[in-house]
C-alpha positions in Angstrom: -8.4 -36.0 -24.6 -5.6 -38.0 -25.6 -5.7 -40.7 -28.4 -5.0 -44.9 -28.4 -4.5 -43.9 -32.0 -3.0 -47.8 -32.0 -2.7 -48.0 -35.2 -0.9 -44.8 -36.3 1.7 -45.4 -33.7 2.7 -48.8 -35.3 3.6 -47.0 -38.1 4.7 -43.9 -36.5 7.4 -45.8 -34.5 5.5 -45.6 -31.3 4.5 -48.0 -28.2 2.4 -47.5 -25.6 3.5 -47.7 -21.6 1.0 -47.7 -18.9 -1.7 -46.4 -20.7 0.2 -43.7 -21.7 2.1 -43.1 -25.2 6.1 -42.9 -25.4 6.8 -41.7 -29.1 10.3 -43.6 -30.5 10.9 -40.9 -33.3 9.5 -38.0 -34.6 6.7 -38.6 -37.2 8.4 -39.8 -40.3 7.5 -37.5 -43.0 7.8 -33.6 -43.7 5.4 -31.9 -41.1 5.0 -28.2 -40.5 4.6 -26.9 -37.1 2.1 -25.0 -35.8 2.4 -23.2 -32.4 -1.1 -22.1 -30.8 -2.7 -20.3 -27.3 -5.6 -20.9 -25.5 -5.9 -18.2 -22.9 -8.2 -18.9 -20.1 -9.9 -16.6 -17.7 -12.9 -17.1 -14.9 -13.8 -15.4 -11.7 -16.0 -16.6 -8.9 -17.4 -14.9 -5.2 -16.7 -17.3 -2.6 -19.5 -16.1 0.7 -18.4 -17.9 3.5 -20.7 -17.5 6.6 -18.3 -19.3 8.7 -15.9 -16.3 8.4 -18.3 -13.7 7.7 -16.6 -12.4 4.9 -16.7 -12.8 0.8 -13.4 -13.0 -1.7 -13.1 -12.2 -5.1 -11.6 -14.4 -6.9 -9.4 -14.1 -10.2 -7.9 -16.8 -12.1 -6.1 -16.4 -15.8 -3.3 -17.5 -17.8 -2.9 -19.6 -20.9 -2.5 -23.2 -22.0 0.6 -23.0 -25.3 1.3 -25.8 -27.8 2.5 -26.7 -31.2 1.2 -29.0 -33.8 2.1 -31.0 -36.5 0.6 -33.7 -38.5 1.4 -37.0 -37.5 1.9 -38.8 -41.1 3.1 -35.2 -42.4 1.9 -32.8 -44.7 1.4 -34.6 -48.0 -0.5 -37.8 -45.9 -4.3 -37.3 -46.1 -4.7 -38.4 -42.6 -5.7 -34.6 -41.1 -7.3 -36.0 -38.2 -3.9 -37.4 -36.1 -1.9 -34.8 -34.8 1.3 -34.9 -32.6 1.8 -32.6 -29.9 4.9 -31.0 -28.7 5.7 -27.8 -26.4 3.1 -27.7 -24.2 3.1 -25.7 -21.5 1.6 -23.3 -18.7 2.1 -19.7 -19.4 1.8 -16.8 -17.3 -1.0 -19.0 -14.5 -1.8 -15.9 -11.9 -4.8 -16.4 -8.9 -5.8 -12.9 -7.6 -8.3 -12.7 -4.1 -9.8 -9.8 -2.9 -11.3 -9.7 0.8 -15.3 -7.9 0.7 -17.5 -7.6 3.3 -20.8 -9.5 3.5 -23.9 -7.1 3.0 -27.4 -9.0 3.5 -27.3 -11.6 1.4 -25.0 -10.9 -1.0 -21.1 -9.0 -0.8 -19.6 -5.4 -0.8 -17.6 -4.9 -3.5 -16.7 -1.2 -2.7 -15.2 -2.0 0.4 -12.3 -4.5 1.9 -11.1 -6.4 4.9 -7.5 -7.0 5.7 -7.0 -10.6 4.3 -4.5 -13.5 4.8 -4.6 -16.3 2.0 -3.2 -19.5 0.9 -3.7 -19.3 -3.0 -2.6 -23.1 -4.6 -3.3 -23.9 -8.1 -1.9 -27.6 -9.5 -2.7 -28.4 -13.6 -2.6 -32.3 -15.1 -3.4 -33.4 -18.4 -7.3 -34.4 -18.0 -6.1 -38.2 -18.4 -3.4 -38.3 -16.4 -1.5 -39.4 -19.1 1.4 -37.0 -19.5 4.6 -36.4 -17.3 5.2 -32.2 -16.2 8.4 -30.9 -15.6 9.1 -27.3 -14.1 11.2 -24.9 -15.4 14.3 -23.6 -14.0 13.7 -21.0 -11.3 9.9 -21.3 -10.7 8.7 -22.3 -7.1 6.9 -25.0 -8.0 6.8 -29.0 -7.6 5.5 -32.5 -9.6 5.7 -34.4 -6.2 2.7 -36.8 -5.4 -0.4 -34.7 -3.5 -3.4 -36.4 -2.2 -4.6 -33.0 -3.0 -4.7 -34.2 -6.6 -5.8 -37.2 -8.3 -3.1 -37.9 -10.7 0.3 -39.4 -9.3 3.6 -38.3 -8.7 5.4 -36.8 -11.7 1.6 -36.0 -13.4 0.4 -32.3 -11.5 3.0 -29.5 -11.4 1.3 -27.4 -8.6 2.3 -24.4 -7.0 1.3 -22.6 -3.0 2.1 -19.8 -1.9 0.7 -17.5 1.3 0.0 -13.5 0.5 -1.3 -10.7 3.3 -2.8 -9.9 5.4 -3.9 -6.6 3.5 -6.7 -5.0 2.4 -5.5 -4.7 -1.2 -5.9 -7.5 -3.6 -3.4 -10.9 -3.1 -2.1 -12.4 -5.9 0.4 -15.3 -6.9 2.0 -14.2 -10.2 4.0 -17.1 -12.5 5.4 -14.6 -14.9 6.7 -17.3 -17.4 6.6 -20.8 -18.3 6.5 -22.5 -15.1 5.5 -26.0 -16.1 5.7 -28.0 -19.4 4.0 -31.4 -20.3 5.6 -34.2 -22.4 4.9 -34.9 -26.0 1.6 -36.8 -27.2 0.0 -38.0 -30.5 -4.0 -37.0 -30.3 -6.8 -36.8 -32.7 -8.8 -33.4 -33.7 -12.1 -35.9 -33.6 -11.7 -36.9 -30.4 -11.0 -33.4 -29.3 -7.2 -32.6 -28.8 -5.5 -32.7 -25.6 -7.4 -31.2 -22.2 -5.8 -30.4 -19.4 -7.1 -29.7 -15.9 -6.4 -27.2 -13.2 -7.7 -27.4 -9.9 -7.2 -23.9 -7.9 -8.1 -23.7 -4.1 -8.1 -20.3 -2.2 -8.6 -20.6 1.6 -8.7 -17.0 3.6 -7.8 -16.5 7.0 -9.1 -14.4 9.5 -7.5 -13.4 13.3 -9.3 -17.0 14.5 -10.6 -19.4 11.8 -10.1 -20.2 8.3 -12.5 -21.2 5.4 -11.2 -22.3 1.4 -12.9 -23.0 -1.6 -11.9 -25.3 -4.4 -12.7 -24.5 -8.5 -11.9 -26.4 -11.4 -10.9 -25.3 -14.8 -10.9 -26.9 -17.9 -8.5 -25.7 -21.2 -8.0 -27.7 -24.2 -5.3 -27.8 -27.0 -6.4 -28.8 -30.8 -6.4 -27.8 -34.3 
């Protein structure tokens, strides 16, 4: 999460707006950065009885950010960090159309499937503004699909098949990056939040799932 680390910023050089933090300057002394990855990964069978059908469902990337302490090296304040450089890399969402068998799904076989594959990420506060990089479909306008405002989700839809082979929406890249933060290791870094929703199509109906992830930058 990110910090009210109220006291730090005042000597930082920092104020707070909105519940959110605007640093004025860089932190003051000598600081060596330190650039990390999270990767993330999960999969999930979503058995709709309305359609009759099951998809498999891939989701992976990582979350990339670097570090530095916020009083600098030599201070003995370990504890506050400030954040820079964080952004989405490489966010993919793969579906793969199986049969229902009894109660459960056929993974050795397909069906010819049409999907809508949308994935938006926010910082887990709401607190940070996303930009997009140049050349990547994808948008920061407001979405009542999301519950942060406008200028808080980058999110990204797209519309793959119909085919029996798997669908995927690949982001090769950094397509969104998130503005700069102060946080504290303590109070466990900086999370961010992405919300992916996959809703298959058939010849006459539609059904869609929704899943959250969870990834978090810190020391």
């Amino acid at each position: 999460m990110v910090l009210g680390l109220a006291a730090a910023l005042t000597v930082a050089g920092a104020s707070t707006q909105s519940g959110s933090f605007a640093m004025a300057v860089a932190p003051a002394a000598a600081a060596t950065k330190h650039t990390i990855t999270r990767p993330y990964y999960t999969n999930w069978v979503f058995r709709t009885t309305k359609l009759n059908r099951c998809v498999f469902i891939e989701v992976q990337g990582s979350m990339v950010g670097t570090w530095e302490y916020l009083y600098g090296d030599s201070s003995s304040d370990h504890d506050s960090l400030y954040w820079t450089s964080m952004k989405l890399k490489n966010p993919s969402i793969s579906a793969t159309g199986w049969p229902i068998s009894g109660a459960g799904c056929d993974s050795t076989r397909r069906w010819s499937m049409k999907a809508d594959l949308a994935q938006g990420w926010y910082q887990s506060g709401c607190a940070l503004s996303v930009s997009v990089g140049v050349g990547f479909p994808w948008s920061v306008s407001a979405s009542p699909t999301y519950t942060c405002g406008q200028n808080r989700v980058g999110h990204r839809s797209s519309t793959e098949g119909p085919s029996t082979s798997t669908l995927n929406q690949f982001n090769t890249g950094y397509p969104i990056s998130f503005s700069n933060t102060p946080a504290s290791i303590r109070a466990g870094g900086v999370g961010f939040m992405g919300v992916i929703t996959v809703r298959a199509h058939t010849a006459s109906s539609s059904d869609a799932v929704r899943h959250t992830l969870n990834v978090t930058l810190n020391k």
